[in-house]
LOPA-923343 format. One record per residue: x, y, z of N, C-alpha, C, O, CB in turn. Coordinates in steps of 0.02 Angstrom, whole numbers, plus 50000, padded with zeros to 5 digits. Each point is the difference from the previous one (the first is absolute). Glycine has a CB too. Layout:
LOPA-923343
XYZXYZXYZXYZXYZ
...
END
This chain:
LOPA-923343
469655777450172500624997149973500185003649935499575001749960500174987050092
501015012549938500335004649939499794995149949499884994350021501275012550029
498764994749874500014996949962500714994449976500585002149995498505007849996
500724983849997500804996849974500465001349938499924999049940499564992650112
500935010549979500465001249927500364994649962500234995650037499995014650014
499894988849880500084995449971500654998649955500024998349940498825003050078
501654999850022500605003249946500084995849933500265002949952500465001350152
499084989349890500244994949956499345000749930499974997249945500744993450176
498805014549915499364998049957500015001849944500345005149995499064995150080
500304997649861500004999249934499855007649998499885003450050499764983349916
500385016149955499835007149991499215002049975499665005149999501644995449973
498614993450013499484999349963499165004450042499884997550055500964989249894
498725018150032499635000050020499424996350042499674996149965500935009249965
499244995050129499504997450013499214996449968499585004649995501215002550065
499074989549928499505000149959499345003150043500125003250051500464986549877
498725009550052499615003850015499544993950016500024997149946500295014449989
499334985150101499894993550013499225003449992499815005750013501324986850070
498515001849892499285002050035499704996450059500354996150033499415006949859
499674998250121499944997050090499964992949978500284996750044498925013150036
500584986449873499854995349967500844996350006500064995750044498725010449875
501654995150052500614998349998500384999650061500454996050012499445008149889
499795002950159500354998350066499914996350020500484996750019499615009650006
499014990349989499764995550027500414993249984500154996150045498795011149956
501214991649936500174994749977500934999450029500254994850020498615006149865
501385003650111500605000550023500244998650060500434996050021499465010149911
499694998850097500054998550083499884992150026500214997250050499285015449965
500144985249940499714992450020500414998549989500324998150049498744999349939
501345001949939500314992849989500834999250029500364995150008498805004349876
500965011150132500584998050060499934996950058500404995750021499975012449946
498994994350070499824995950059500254990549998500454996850028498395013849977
500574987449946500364993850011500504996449962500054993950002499065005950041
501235003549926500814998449972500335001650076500394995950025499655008949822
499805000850184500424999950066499884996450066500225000750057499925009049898
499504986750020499694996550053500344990349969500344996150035498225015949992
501184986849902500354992549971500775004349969499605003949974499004986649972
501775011050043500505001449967499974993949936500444995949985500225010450130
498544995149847499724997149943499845002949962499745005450014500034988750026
500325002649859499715005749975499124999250003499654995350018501545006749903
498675003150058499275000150040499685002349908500245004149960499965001850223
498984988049808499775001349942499325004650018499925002650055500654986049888
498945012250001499475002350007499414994950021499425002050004501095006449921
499694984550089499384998150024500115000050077499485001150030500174992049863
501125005650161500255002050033499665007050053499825000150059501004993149851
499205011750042500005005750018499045001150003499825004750036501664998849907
498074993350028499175001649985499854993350058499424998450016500355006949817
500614992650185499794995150038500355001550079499714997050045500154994549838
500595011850133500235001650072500125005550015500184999950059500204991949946
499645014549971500175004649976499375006850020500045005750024500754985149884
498625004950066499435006050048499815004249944499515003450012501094998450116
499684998849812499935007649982499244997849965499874994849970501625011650004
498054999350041499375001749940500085000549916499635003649968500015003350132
500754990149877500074998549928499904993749992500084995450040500635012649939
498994991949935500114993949983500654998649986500455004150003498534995649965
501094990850007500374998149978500525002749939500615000949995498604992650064
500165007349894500495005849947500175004150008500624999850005499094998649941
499995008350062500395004650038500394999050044500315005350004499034999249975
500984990450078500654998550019500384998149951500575002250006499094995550087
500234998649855500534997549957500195005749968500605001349992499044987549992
499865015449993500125008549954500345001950035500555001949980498535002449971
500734996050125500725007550037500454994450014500255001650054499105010450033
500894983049898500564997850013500465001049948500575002250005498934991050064
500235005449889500435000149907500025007349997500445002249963498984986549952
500205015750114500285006350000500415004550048500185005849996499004992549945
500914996150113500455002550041500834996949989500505002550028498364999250052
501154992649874500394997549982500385002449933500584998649986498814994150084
500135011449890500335004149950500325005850005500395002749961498954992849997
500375007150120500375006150035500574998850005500385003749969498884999550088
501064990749987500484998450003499994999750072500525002050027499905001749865
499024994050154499864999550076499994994450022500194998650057499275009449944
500294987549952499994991950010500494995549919500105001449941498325000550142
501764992649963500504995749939499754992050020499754997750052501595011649942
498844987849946499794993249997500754996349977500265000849945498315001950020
501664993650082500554996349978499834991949947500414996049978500155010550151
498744993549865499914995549967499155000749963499515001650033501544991950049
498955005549866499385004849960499444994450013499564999549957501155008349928
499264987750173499454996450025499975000450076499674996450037500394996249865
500335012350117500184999050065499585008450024499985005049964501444985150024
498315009150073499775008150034500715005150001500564998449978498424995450122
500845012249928500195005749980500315002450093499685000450052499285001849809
501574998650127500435003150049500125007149992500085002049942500414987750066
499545015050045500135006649983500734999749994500364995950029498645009850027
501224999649900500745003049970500135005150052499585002550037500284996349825
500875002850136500325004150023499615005650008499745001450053501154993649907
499045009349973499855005149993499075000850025499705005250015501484995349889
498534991650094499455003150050499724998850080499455001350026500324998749860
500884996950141499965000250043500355009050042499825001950056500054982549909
500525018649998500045006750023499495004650000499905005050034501044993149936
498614998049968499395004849973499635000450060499865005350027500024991449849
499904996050151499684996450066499965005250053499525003350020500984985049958
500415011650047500095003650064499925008949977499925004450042501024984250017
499105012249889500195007749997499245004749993499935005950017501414991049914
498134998550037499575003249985499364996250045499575003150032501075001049846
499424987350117499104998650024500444999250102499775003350046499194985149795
501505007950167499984997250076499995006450047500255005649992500474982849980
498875008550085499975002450051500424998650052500114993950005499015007049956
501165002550080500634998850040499614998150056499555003750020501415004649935
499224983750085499664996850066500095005650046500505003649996499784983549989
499245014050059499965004650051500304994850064499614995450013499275013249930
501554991550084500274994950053499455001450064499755005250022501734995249939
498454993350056499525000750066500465004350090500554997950019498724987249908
500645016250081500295003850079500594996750034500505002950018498295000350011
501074988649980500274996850038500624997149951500534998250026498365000150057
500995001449845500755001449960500325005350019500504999850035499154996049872
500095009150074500375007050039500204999050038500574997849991498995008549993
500224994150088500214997850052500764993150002500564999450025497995005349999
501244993649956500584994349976500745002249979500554999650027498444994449927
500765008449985500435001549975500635003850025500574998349984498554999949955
500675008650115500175006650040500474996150061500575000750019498165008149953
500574985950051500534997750075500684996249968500575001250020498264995450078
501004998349846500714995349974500665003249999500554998750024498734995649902
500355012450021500465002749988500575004650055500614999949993498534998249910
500505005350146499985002450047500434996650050500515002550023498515001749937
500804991250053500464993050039500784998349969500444996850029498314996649985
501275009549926500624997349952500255005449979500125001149941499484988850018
500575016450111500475006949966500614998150028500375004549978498805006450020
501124986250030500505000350026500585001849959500395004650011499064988650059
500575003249886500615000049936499584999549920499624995349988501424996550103
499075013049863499984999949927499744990349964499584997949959501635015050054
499314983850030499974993949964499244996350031499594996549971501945002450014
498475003550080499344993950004499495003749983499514997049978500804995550116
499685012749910499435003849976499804998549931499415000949985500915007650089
500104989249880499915000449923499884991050009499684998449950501265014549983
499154983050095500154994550015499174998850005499594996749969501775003650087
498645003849995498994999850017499675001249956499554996349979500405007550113
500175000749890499775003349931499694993949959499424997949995501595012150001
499724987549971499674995849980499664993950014499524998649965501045007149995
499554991750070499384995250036499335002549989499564997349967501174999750126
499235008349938499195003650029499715000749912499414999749984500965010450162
500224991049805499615001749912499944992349998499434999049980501245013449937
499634981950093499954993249948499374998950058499464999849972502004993949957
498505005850126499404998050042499175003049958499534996649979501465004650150
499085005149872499605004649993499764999049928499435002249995501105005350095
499694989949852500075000549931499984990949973499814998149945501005015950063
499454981250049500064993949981500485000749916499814996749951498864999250133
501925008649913500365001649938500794998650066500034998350059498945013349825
501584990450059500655001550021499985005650020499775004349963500734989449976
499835008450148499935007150011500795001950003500424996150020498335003950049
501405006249909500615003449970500085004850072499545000950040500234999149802
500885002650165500255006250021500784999950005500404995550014498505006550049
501165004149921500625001149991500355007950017499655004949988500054985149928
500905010750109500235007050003500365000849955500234994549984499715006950115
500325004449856500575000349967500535000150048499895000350061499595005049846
501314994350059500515000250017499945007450049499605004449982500914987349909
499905009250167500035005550028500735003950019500165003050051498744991949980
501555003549898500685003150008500035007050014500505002750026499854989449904
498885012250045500225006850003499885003650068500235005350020499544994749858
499714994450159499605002150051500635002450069500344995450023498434995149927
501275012750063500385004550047499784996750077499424999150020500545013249891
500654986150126500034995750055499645006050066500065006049992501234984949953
498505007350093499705006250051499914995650071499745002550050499455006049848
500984986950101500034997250070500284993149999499914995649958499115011150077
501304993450014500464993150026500034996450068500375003050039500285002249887
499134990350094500244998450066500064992049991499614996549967499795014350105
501334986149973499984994850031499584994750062499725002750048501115004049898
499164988750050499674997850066500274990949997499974996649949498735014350052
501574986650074500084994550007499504995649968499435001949989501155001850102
499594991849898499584991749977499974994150024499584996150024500615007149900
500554997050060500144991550050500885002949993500275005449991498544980149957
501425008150061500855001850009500145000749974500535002650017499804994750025
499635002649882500365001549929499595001449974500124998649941500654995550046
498595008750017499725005849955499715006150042499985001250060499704989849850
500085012450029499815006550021499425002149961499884997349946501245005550087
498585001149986499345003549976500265007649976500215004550037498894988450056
500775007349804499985008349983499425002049965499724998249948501455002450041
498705005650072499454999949960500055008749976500275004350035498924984050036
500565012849874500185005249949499405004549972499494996650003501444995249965
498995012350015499565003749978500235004449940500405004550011499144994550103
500194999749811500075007049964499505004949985499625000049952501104994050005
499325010450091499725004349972499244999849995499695005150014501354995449938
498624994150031499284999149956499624998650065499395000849995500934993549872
499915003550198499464998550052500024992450012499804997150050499415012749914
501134987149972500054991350026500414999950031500415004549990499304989749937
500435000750126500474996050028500194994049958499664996449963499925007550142
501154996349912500144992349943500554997850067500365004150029499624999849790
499974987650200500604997950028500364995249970499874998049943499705004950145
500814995549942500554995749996500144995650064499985002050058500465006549862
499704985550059500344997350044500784998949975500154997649946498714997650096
501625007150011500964996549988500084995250028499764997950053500855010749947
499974988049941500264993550032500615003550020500275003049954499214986249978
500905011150143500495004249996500474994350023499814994750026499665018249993
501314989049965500354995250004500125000650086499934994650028500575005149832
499575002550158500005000650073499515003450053499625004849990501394994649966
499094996850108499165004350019500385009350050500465002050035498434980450009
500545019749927499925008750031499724999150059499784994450016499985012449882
500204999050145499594999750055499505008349981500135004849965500934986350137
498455007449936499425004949981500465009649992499805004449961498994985150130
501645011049946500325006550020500665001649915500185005049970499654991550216
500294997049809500254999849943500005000849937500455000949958499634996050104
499195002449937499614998449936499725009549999500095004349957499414978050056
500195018150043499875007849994500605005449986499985004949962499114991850120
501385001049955500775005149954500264998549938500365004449976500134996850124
499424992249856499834998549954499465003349935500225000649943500214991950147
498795009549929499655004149973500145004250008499905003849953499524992250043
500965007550075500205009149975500595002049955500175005649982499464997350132
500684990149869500665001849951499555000449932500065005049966501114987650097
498325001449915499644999449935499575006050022500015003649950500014982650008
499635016750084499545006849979500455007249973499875003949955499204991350148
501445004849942500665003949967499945000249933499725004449966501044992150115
499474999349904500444999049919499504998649950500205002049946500904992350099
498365003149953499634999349949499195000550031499734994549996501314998349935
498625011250091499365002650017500045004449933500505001449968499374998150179
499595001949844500015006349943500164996949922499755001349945500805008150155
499914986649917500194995949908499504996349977499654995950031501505001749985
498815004649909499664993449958500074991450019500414998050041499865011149866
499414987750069500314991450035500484999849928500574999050022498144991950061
501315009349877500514998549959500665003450026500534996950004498635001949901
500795006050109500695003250042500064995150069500504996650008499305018149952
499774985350076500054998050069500574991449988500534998450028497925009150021
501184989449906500154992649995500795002449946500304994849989498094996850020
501875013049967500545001749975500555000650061500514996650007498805008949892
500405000250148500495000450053500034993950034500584998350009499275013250003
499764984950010500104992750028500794997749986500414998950044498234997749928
501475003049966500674997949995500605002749968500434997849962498934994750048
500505013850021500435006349956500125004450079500575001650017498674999849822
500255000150199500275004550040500404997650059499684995650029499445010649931
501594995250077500294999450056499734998450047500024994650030500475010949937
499145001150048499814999450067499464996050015499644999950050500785009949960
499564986149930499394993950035500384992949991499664994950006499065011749951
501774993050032500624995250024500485000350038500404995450007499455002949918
500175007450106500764999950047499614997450073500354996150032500555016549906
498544988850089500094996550059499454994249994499445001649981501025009050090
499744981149947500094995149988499234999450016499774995749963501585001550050
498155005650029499154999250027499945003049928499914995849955499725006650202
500395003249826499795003649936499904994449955499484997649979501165013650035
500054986749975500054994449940499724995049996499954997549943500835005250051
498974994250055499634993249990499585002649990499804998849943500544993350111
499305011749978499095002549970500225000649923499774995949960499585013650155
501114995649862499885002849935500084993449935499704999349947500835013950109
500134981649983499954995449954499444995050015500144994749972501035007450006
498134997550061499414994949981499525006049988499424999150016500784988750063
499935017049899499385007149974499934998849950499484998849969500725010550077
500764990849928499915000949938499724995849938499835002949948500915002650105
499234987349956499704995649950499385001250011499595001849957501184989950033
499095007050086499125001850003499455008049964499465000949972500994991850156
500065010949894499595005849974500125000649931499855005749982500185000450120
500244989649841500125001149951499254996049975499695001349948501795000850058
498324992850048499574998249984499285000850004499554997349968501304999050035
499175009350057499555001850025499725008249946499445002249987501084989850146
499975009849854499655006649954499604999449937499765005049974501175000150064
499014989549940499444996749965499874992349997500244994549987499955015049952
498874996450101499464991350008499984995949942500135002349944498985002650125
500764989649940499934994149955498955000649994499585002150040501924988150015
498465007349884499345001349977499784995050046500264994550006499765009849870
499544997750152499574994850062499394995549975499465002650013500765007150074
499754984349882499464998750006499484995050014500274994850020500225011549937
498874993250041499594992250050499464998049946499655003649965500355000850185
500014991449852499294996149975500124996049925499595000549955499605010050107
501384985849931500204994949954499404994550007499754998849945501615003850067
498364993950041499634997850001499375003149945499644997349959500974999150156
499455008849903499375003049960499924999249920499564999449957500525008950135
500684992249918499934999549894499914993049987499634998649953501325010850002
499374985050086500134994649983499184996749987499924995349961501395005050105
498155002649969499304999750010499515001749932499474997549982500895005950143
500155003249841499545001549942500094993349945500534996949991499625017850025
499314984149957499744993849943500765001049940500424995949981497765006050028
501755004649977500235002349924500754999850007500334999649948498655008950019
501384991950098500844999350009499974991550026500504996649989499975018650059
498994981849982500034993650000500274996249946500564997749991498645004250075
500194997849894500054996149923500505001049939500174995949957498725004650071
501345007949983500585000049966500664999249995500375000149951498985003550043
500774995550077500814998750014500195006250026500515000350034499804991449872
499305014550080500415008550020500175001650056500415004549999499035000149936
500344992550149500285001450039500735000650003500325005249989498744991550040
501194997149987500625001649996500515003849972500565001250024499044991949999
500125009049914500515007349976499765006050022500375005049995499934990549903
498935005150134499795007050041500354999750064500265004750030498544996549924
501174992550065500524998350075500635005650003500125004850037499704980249955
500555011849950500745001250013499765006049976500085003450051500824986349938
498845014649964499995007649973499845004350082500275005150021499114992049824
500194999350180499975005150064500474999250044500045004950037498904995749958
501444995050018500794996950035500325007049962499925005050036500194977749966
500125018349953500535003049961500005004050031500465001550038499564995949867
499165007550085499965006750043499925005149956499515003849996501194992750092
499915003449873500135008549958499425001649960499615004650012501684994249966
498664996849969499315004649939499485000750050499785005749992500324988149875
499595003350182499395001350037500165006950047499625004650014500034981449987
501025012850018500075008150038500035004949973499875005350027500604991550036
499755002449865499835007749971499324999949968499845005649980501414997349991
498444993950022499414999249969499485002550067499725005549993500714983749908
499475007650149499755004050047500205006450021499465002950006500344987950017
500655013149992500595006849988499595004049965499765005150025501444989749962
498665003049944499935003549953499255000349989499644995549979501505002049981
498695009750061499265001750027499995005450014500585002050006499154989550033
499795013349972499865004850049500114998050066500084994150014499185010149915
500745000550116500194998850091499135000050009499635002849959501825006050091
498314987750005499705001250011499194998049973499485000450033501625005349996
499004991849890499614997849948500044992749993500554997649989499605012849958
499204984750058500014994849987500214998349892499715001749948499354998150199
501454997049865500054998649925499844991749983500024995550042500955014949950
498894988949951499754995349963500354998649938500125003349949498914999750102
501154988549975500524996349909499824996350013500054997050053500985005349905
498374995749954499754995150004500394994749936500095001549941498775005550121
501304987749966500534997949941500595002350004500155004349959499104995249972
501074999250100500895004350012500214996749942499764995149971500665006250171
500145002649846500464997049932500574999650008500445003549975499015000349956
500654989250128500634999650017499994992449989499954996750052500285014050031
499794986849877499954992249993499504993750051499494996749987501775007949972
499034995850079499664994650041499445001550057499684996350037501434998849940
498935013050014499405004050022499405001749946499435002150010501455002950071
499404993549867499325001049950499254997350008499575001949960501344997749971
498974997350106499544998350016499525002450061499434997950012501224995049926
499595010550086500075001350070499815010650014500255004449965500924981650041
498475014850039499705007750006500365000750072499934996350048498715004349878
501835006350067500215003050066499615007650034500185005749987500994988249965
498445004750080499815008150028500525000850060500264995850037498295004449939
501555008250019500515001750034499815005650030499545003349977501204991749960
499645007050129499875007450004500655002750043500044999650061498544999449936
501935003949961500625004450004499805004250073499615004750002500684996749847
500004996350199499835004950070500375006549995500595001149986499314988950094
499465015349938500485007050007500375001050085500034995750045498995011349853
501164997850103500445000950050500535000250012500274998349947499164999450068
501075003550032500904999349987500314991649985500584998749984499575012750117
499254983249910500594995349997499654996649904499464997749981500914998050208
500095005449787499804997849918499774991050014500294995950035500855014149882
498254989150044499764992850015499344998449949499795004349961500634996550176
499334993349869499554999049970499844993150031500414996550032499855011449869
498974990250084499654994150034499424999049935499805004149958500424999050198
499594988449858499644999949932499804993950000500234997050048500355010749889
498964987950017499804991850005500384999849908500135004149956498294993650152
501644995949900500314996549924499314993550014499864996750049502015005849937
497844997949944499664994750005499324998749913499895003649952500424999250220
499514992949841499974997049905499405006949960499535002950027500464978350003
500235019449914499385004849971499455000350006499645004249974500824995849971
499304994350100499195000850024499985000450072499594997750039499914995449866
500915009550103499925003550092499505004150036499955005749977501064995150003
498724998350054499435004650023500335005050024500245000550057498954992049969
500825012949910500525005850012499355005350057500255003950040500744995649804
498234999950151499655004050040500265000650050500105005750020499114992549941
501054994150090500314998550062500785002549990500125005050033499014984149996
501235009449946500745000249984500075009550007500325002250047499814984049852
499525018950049500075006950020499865002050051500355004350028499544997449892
499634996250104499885003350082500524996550052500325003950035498274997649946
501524992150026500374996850031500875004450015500225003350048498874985649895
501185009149991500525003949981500035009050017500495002650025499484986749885
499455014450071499995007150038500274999550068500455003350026498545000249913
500614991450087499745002350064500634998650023500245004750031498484993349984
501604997849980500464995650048500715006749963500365003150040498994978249973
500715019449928500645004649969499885005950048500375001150048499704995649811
499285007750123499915007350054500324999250073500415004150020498374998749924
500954990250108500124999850068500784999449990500325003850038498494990650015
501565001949907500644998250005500545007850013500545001250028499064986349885
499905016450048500315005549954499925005350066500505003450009499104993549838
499765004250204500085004250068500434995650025500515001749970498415004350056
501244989750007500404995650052500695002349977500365002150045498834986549973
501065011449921500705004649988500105006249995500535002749984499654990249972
499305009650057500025008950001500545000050059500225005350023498364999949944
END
């Protein structure tokens, strides 16, 4: 696995831990991620396992806390890791979960089962990350105005609709269903697609959905026109996916958005869509990225791993879920499932 990149991460040098300090570290994230509690030193000498004494846990704690790795919201209360050391966590001590076969396996057929169209595929997507992660699973395509139209065909449905199904360029299929104001017959609908492969094959979708209601010859004969007028709202809607995502249950489950009231404004922040789509976007292709603590208000609390898919169709897939996430599971999870997404649109 590539190393995680961290775009949001502090500048500050790494510190230099001794094994003494990992030990103690590693423990007391373990079970903070396990109680979403702060966790003390008798806590930690008592469930925790490590071969130190008592004092020496309290020593590497107060000195992991002067680093600036652990914080105390209350100066009688145990010690929660900070922002800045939970990046320390993933960047330098965690080990990335090795997924067992039959995840794999899993993962390949779901996905695999769900090429038909861009949307369910990202749809699956996410499911298979909030399943896999017990977090919120993300996916999303960018907008695809620039993406150049390369295939078109009609097909009957029922009496007043029709089946379009479209291709740009990238290897996905995307359809549509029309509500058409009048019904076509199958022979109709095909002289219908040879007027739309004519006139706009080859165009950008921002052009394509321009001529919709600008060019003639896709209004003068009256079959043309009903397709073009139920295309046109639809494909305005169809050239950019809506951020897909599953496992609200999941957050509603963590202790720390329980007791505080924060779901509901992470709710609606992932409803909105936008700051999370460019925030996942914004990555290397191909590279699992890491924001721990987003700084978007009602995500502050909250760690997104992501991984920006390479390939022709621009995208990204990812879990949203509380700063003590078992990011070991969450990076591999998230790889695995972003990479497969990322061949299936080749």
């Amino acid at each position: 696995m590539s190393e995680p990149a961290f775009p949001g991460r502090l500048s500050r040098e790494d510190p230099d831990l001794s094994e003494r300090q990992r030990q103690v570290f590693a423990a007391l994230l373990t079970l903070h991620g396990r109680s979403a509690r702060p966790i003390g030193s008798e806590t930690l000498a008592q469930l925790a396992g490590i071969p130190l004494s008592p004092a020496s846990i309290r020593n590497a704690l107060a000195e992991l806390e002067s680093l600036g790795l652990l914080e105390r919201h209350h100066s009688s209360a145990g010690r929660v890791p900070s922002v800045r050391g939970y990046e320390l966590y993933v960047r330098v001590i965690l080990t990335p979960e090795a997924l067992p076969p039959e995840v794999m396996e899993e993962v390949g057929g779901r996905l695999l089962r769900s090429t038909r169209d861009v949307e369910h595929l990202l749809s699956e997507a996410s499911r298979l990350l909030s399943a896999l992660t017990h977090q919120f699973g993300l996916a999303v395509a960018t907008s695809l105005d620039e993406e150049v139209l390369s295939r078109l065909d009609l097909a009957p449905l029922a009496e007043r609709k029709a089946l379009m199904v479209f291709d740009l360029g990238g290897g996905a299929v995307h359809t549509l269903v029309l509500e058409l104001e009048s019904p076509l017959e199958r022979q109709e609908l095909e002289e219908v697609a040879g007027v739309l492969r004519e006139r706009l094959l080859g165009r950008p979708m921002a052009e394509v959905r321009a001529r919709l209601g600008s060019d003639p010859e896709l209004v003068r004969k009256s079959a043309v026109r009903l397709v073009v007028l139920a295309a046109s709202e639809s494909w305005s809607r169809s050239v950019s996916t809506p951020l897909f995502s599953a496992g609200a249950m999941h957050m509603a489950e963590q202790p720390e958005f329980a007791r505080s009231g924060q779901l509901s404004p992470i709710l609606r922040a992932v409803e909105s869509g936008s700051p999370l789509e460019r925030l996942m976007m914004a990555g290397i292709e191909g590279q699992v990225c890491v924001r721990v603590g987003i700084e978007e208000g009602a995500l502050s609390a909250c760690s997104l791993v992501s991984f920006p898919l390479p390939g022709p169709v621009r995208g990204a897939v990812g879990v949203l879920g509380p700063l003590r996430m078992d990011y070991s599971r969450a990076l591999s999870v998230v790889e695995t499932v972003g990479t497969r997404v990322a061949e299936l649109l080749e």
